[in-house]
C-alpha positions in Angstrom: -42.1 -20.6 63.4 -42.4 -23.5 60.6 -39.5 -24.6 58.7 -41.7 -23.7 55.3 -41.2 -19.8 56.9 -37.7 -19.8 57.4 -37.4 -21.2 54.2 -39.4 -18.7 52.7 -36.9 -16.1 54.7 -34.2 -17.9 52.6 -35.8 -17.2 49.4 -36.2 -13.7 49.8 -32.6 -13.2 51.5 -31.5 -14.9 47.6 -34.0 -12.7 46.2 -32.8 -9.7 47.4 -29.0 -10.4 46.8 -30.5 -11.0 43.2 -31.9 -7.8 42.9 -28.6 -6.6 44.5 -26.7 -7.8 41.4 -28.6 -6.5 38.8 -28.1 -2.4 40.0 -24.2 -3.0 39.6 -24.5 -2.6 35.9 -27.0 0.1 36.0 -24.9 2.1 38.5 -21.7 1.7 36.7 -24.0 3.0 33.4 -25.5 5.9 34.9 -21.5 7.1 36.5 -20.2 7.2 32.8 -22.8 8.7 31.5 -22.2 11.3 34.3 -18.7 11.3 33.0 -19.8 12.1 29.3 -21.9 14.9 30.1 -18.5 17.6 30.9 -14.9 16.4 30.5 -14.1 19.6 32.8 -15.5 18.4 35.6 -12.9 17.5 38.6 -14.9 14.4 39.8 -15.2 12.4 36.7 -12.4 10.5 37.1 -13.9 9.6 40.2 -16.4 7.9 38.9 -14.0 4.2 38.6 -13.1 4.4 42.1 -16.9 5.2 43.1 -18.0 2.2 41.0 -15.1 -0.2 42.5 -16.2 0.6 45.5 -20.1 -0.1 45.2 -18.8 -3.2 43.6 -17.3 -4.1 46.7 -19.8 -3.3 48.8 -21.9 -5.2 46.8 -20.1 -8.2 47.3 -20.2 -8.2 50.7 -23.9 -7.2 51.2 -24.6 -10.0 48.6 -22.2 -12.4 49.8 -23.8 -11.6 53.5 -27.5 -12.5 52.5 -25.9 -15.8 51.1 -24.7 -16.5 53.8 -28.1 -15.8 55.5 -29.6 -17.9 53.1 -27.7 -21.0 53.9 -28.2 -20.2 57.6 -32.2 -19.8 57.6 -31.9 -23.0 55.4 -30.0 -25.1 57.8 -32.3 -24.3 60.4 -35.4 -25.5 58.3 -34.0 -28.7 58.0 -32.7 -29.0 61.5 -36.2 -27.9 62.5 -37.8 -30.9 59.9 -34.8 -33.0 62.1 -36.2 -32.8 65.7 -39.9 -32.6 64.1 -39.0 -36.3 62.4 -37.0 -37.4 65.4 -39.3 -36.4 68.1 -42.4 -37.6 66.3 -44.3 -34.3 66.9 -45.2 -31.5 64.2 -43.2 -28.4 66.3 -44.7 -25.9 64.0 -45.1 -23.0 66.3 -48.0 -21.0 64.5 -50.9 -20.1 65.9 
């Protein structure tokens, strides 16, 4: 365990909530153009509620890795803390 790996753990937690992001608009592309293809189908007016509710989960799952993010973080530098405290390199790798 080294502060440089959790940080690295926070980078990909931001990473993926990036990557996250960016499928909202391609979801909410790929239900209309479900929607266009037959107006007599009974689920395409479905298709809002389906995206408002990937939105949402969405924001939570994003809004979760965040979170982890800042956690992973503040455990780096609290890690660098006791290291420059204690005078001793606590890096746990072997």
């Amino acid at each position: 365990m080294s502060s440089s790996y959790l940080r690295r753990l926070a980078d990909e937690c931001e990473g993926g909530a990036g990557r996250i992001r960016t499928t909202t608009a391609a979801a909410e592309e790929a239900g209309w153009e479900i929607a266009r293809q037959d107006d007599g189908w009974s689920f395409v007016t479905s298709v809002t509620d389906m995206h408002a509710r990937w939105e949402a989960l969405n924001k939570v799952i994003v809004g979760r890795l965040h979170e982890a993010a800042g956690n992973f973080r503040d455990s780096a530098d609290a890690f660098d803390g006791t290291d420059a405290a204690t005078g001793f390199d606590l890096d746990f790798r072997h």
